[in-house]
C-alpha positions as a Markdown table, in Angstrom:
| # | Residue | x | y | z |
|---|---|---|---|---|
| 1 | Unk | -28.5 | 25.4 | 8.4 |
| 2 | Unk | -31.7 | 23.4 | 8.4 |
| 3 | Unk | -31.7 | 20.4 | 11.1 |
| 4 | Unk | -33.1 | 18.2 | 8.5 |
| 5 | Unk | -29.9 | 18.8 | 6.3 |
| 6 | Unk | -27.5 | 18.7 | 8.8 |
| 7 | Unk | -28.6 | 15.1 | 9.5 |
| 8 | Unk | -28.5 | 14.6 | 6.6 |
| 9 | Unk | -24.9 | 15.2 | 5.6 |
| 10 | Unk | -24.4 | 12.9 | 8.7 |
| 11 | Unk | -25.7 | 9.9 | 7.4 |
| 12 | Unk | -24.0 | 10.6 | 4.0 |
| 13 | Unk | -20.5 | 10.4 | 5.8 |
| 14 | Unk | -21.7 | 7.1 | 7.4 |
| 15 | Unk | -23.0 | 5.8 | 4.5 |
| 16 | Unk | -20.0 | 6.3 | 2.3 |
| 17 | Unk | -17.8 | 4.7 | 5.6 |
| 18 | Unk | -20.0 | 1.5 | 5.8 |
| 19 | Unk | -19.3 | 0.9 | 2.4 |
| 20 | Unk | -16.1 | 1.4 | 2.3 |
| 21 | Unk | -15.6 | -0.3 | 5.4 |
| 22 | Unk | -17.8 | -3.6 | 4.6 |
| 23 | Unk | -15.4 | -4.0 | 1.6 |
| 24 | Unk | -12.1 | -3.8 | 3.4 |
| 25 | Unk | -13.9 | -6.6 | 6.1 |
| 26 | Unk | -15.0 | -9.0 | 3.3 |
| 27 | Unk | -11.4 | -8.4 | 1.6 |
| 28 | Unk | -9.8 | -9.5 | 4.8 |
| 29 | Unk | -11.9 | -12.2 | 5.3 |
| 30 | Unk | -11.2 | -13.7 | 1.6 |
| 31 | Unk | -7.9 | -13.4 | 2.4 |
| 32 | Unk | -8.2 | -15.4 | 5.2 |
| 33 | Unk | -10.1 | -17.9 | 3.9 |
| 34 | Unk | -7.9 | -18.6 | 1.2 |
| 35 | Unk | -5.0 | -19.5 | 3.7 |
| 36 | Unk | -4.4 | -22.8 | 5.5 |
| 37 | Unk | -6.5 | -22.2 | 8.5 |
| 38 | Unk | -8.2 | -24.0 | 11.2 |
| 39 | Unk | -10.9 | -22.3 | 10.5 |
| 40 | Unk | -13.2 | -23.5 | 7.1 |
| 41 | Unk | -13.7 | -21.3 | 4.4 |
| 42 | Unk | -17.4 | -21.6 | 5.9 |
| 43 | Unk | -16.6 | -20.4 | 9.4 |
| 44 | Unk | -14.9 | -17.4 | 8.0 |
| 45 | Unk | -17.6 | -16.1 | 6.6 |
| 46 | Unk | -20.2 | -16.9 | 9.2 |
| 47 | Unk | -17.6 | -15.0 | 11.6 |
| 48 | Unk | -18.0 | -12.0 | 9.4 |
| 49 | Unk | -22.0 | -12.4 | 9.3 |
| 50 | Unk | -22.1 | -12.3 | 12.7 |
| 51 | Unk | -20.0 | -9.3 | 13.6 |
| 52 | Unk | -22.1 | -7.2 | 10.8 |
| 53 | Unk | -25.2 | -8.9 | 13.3 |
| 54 | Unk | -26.5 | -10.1 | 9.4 |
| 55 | Unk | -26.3 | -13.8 | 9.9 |
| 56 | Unk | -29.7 | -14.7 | 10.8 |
| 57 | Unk | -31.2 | -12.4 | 7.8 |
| 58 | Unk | -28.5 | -14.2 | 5.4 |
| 59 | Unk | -29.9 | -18.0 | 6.3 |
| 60 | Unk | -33.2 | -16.4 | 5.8 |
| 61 | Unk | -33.0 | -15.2 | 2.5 |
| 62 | Unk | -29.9 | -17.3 | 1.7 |
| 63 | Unk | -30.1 | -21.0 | 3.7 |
| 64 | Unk | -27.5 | -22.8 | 5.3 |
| 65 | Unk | -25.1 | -22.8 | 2.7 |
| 66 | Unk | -22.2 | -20.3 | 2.4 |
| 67 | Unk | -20.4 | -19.6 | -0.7 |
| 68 | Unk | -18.1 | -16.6 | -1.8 |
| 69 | Unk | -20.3 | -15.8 | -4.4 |
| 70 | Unk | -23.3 | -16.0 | -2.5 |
| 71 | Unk | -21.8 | -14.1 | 0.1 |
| 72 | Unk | -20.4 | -11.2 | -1.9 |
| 73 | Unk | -23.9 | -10.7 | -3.6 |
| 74 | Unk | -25.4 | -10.3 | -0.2 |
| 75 | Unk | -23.3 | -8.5 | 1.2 |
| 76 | Unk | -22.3 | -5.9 | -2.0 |
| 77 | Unk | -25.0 | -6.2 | -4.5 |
| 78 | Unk | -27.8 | -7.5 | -2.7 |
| 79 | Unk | -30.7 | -4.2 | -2.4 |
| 80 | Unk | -32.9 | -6.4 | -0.1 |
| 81 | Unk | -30.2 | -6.4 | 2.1 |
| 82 | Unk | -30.4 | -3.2 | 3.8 |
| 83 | Unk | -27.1 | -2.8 | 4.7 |
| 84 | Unk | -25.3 | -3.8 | 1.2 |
| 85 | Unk | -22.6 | -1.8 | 0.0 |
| 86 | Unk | -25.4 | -0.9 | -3.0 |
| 87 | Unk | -27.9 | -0.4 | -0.6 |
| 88 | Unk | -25.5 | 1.9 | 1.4 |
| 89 | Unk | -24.3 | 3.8 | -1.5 |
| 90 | Unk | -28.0 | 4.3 | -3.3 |
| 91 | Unk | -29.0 | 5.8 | 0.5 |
| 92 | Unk | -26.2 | 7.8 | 0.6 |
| 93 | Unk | -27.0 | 9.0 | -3.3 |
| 94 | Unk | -30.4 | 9.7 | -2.6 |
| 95 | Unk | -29.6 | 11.9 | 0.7 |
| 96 | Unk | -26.8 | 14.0 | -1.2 |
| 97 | Unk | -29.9 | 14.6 | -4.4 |
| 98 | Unk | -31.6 | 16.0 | -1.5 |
| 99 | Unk | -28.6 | 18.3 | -0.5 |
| 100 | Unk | -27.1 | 18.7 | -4.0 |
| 101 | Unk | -27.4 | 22.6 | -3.4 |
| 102 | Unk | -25.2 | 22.6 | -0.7 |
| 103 | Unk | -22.5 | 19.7 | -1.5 |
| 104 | Unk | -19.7 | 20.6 | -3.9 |
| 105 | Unk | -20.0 | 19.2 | -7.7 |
| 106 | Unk | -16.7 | 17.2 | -7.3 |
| 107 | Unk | -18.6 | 15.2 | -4.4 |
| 108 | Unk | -21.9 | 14.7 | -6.4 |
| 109 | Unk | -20.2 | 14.0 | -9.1 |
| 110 | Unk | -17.9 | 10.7 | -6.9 |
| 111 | Unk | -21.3 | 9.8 | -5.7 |
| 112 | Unk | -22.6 | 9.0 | -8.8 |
| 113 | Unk | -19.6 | 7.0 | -10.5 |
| 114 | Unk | -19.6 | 4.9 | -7.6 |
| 115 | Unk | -23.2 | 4.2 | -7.7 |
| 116 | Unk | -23.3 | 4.1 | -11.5 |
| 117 | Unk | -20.7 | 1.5 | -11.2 |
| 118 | Unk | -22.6 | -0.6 | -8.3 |
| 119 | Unk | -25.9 | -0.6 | -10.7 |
| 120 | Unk | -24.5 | -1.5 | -14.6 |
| 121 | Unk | -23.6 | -5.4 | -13.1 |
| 122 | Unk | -20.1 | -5.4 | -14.2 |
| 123 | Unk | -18.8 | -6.4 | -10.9 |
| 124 | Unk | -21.4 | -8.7 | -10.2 |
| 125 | Unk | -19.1 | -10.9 | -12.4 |
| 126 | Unk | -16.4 | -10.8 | -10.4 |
| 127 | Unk | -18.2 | -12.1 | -7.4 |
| 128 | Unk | -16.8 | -16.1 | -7.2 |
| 129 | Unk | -13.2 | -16.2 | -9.2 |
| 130 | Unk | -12.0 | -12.7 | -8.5 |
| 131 | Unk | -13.7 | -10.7 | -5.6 |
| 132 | Unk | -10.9 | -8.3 | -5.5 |
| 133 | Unk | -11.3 | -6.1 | -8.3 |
| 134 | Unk | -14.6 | -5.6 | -6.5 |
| 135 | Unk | -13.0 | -4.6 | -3.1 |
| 136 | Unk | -10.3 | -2.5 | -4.6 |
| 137 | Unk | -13.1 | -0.8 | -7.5 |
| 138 | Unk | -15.6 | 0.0 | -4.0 |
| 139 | Unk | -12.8 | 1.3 | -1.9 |
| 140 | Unk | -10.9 | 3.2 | -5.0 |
| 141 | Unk | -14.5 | 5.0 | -5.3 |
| 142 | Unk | -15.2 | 5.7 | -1.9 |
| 143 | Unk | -11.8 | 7.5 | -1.6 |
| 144 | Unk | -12.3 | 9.7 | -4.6 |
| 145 | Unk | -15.4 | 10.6 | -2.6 |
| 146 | Unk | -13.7 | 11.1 | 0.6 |
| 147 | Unk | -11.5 | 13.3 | -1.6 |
| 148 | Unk | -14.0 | 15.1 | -2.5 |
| 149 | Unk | -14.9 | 15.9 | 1.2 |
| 150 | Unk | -11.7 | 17.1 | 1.9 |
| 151 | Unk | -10.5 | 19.2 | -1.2 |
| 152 | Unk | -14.2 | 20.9 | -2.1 |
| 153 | Unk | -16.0 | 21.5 | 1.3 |
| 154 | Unk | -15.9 | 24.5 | 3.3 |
| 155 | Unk | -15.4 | 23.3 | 7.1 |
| 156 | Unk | -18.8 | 25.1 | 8.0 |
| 157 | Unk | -21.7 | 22.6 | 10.1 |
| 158 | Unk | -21.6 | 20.8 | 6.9 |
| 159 | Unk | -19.0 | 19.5 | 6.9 |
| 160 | Unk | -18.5 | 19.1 | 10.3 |
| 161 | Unk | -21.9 | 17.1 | 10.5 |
| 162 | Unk | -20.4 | 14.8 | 7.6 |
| 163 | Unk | -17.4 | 14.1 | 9.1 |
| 164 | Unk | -19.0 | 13.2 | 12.8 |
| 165 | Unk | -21.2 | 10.7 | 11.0 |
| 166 | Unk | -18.2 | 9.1 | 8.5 |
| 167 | Unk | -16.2 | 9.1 | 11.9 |
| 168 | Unk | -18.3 | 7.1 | 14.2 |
| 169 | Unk | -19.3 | 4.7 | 11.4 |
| 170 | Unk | -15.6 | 4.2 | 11.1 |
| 171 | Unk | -14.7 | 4.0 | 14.8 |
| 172 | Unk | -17.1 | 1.4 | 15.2 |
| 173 | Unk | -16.4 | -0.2 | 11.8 |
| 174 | Unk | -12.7 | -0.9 | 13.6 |
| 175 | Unk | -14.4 | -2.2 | 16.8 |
| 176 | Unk | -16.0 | -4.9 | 14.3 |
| 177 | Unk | -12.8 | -5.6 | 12.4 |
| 178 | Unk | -11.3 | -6.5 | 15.9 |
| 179 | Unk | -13.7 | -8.4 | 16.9 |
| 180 | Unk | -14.6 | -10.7 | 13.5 |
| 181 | Unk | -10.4 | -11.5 | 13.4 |
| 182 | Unk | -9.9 | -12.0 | 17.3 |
| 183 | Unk | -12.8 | -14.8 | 16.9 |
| 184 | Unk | -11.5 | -15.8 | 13.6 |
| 185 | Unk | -7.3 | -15.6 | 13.8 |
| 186 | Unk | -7.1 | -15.6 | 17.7 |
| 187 | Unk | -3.1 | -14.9 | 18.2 |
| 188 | Unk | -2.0 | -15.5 | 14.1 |
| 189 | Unk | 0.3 | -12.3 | 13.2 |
| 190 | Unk | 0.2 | -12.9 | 10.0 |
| 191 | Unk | -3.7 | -12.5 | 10.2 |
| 192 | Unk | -3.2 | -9.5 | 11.9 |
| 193 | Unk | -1.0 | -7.7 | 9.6 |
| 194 | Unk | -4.0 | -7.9 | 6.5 |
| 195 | Unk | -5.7 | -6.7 | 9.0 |
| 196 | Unk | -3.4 | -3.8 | 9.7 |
| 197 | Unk | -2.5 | -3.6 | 5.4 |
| 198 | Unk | -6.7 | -3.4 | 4.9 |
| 199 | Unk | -6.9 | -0.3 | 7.2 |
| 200 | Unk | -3.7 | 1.0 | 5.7 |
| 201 | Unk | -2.1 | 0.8 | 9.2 |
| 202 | Unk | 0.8 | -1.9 | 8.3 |
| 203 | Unk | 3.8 | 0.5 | 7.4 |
| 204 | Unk | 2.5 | 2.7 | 10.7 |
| 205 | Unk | 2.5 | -0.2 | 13.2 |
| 206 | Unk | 5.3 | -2.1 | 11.7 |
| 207 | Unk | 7.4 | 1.1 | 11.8 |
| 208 | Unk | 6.8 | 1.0 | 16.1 |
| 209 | Unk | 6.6 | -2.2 | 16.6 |
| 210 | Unk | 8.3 | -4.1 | 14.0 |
| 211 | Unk | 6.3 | -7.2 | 12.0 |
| 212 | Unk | 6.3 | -9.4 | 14.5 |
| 213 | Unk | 5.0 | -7.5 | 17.6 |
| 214 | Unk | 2.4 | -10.1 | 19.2 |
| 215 | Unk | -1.9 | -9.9 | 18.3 |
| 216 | Unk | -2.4 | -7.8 | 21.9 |
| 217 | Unk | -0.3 | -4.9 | 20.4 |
| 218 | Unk | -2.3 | -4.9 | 16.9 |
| 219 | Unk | -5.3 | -4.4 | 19.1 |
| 220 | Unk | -4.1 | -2.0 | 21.4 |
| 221 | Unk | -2.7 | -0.2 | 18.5 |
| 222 | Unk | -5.9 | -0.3 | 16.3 |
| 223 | Unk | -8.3 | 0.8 | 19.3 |
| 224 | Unk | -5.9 | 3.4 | 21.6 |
| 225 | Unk | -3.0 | 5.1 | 18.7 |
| 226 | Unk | -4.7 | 8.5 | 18.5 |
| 227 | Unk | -2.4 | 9.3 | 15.2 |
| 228 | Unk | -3.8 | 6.3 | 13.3 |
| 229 | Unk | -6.4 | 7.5 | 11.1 |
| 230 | Unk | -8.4 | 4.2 | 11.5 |
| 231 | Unk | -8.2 | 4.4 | 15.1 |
| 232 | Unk | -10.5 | 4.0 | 17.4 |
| 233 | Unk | -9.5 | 6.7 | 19.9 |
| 234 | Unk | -8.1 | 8.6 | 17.0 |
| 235 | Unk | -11.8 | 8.5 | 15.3 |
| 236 | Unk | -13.8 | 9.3 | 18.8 |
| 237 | Unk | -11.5 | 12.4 | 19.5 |
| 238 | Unk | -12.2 | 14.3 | 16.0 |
| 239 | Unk | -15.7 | 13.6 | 16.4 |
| 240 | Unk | -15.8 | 15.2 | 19.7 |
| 241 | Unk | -14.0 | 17.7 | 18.9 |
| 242 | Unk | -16.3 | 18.6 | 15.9 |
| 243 | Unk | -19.3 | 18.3 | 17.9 |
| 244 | Unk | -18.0 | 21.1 | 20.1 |
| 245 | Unk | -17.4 | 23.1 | 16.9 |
| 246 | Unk | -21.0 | 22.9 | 15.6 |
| 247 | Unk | -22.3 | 26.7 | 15.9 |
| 248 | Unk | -25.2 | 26.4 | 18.8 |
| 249 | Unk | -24.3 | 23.1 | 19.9 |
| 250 | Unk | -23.3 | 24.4 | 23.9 |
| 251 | Unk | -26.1 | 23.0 | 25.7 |
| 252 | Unk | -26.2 | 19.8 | 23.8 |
| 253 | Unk | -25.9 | 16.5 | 25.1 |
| 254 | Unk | -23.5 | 14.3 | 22.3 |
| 255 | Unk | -20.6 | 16.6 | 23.1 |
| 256 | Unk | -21.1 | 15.4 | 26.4 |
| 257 | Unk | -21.5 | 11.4 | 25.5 |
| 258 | Unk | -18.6 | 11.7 | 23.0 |
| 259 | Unk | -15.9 | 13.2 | 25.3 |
| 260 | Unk | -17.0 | 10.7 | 28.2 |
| 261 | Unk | -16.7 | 7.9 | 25.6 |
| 262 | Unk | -13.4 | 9.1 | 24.7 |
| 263 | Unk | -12.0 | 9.6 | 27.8 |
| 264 | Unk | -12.9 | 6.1 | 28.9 |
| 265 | Unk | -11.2 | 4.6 | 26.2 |
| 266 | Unk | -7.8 | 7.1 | 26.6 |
| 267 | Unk | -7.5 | 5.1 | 30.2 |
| 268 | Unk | -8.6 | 1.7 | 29.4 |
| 269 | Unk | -7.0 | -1.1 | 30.1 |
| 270 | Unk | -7.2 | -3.3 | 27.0 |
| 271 | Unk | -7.8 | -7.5 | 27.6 |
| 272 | Unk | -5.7 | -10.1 | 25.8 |
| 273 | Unk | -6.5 | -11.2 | 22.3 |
| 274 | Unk | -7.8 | -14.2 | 23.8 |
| 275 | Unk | -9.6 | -12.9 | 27.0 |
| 276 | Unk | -13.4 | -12.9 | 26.7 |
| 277 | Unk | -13.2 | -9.5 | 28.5 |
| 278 | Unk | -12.0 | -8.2 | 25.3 |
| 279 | Unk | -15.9 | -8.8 | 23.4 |
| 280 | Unk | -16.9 | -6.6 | 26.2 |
| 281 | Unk | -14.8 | -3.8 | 25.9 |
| 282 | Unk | -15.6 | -4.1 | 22.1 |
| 283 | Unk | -19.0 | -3.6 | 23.0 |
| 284 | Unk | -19.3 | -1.0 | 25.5 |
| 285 | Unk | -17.5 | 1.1 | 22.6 |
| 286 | Unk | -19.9 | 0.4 | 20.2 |
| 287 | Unk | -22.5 | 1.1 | 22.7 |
| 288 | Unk | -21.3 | 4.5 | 23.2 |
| 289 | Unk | -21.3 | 5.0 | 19.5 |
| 290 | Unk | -24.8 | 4.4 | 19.1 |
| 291 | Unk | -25.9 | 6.4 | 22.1 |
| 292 | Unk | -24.0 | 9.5 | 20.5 |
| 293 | Unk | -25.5 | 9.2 | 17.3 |
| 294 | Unk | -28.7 | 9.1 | 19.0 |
| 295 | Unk | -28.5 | 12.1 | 21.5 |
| 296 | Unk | -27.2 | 13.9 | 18.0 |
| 297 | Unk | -30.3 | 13.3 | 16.5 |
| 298 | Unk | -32.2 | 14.2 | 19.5 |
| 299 | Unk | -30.1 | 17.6 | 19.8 |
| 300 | Unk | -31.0 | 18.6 | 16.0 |
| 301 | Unk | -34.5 | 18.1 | 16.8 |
| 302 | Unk | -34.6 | 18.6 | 20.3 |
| 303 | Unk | -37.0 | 22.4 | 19.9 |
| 304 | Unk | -39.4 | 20.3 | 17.9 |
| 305 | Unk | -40.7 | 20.4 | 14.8 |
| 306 | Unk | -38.9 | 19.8 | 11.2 |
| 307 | Unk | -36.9 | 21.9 | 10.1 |
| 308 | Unk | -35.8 | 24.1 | 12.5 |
| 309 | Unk | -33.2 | 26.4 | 12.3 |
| 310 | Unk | -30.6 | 25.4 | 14.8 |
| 311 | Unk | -28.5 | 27.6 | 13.5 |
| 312 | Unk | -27.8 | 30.7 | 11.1 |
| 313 | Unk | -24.4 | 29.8 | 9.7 |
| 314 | Unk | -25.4 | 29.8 | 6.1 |
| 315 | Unk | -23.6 | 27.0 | 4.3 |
């Protein structure tokens, strides 16, 4: 498999995730700023701009002023955005055109009602009155792709290179979602079960810990449960399992990140809601997520030169 393809397939899966993941933060986030809250509907969203680190490029392009309309255009339809739920989708598109002889139809086939859907400007009219149905058509989509991924793929370096990248995109992804509804719900359970519903995690949690368990076990839970699929921990462990999988991968150095990454979280100790110690932890996580996907990057190219074999598993 060509190095040039395996990252590839890596940015695809995170990519698809950032979309889907953008969408499940914004629907959280309306939510929230429809309820009686301390917090303006204002604040909300500037919370959410900050956490996706976007707010200084919004006032640029957008001002001071803060809507839901202009905010869902910015952050789903806008292409000058670079990190748009179009944007992500039409760079996710474009990558799988230049692997479409080594994805499955099914998954080319997602990939392109999605972004077929993204570009007719159908959903741009939902954007003020009823963001939903564009949250729910963005995440429907993405699942059909991730459905894709799971019931058409051979688990070759492929797929494994796929996953990594739609895991770390997600693990993060959570790490954000923690942090934008710490700094905008603070202790509020009833914040924290959307949270848990937009992340599919409330019949999981609630099941343990009953509806009313305090904010510090939603956190624990949605950074340490290593059988919640949205987990952090639970994310960081497949990935570093996968990167020991890849075929040639022994003397690489993301293995090595990824496991110590994940073994730092299993035996944290994780801050109050309300501590400030809490942003830090948050961060040091996200950290380590970017300083994997980095030394990945340098492994597939590490010999030099584009593309390289780093391997002769055919997919």
């Amino acid at each position: 498999m060509l190095s040039r393809h395996a990252e590839t397939l890596f940015w695809i899966g995170r990519y698809v995730e950032r979309s889907s993941y953008i969408t499940r933060m914004m629907d959280v986030a309306y939510n929230k700023q429809l309820e009686r809250s301390a917090r303006s509907s204002d604040e909300v969203w500037w919370d959410l701009l900050r956490v996706l680190y976007l707010e200084d490029d919004y006032r640029a392009e957008y001002g001071d002023d803060v809507t839901t309309a202009s905010i869902n255009r910015y952050l789903v339809f806008d292409t000058e955005n670079s990190s748009s739920v179009k944007s992500s989708v039409t760079q996710a598109r474009t990558n799988m055109m230049n692997v479409r002889d080594i994805v499955p139809l099914e998954l080319l086939e997602a990939m392109n009602r999605l972004h077929a859907q993204l570009g007719a400007g159908g959903l741009e009219g939902f954007v003020e009155q009823t963001p939903h149905q564009i949250y729910e058509t963005v995440a429907g989509q993405c699942r059909a792709i991730t459905g894709a991924v799971d019931e058409a793929m051979p688990r070759d370096d492929g797929y494994r290179f796929l996953m990594i990248g739609r895991l770390l995109e997600r693990a993060e992804m959570t790490c954000r979602m923690v942090d934008v509804n710490r700094t905008v719900s603070g202790r509020d359970v009833s914040s924290w079960m959307t949270v848990l519903r937009s992340v599919s995690g409330f019949h999981a949690f609630t099941r343990e810990h009953g509806p009313l368990a305090p904010a510090d076990e939603v956190v624990e839970f949605m950074l340490l449960e290593p059988s919640f699929p949205f987990g952090v921990l639970h994310c960081l462990q497949r990935a570093w399992q996968l990167t020991q999988e890849v075929i040639g991968a022994g003397t690489w150095q993301s293995p090595r990140l990824a496991g110590r990454l994940t073994a730092d979280l299993q035996y944290a100790d994780i801050p109050a809601v309300d501590s400030p110690d809490l942003e830090g932890v948050l961060e040091r996580i996200e950290n380590g997520i970017r300083e994997t996907s980095e030394a990945l990057h340098h492994d597939l190219y590490q010999f030099g030169g584009d593309p390289l074999l780093y391997s002769f598993e055919a997919l």
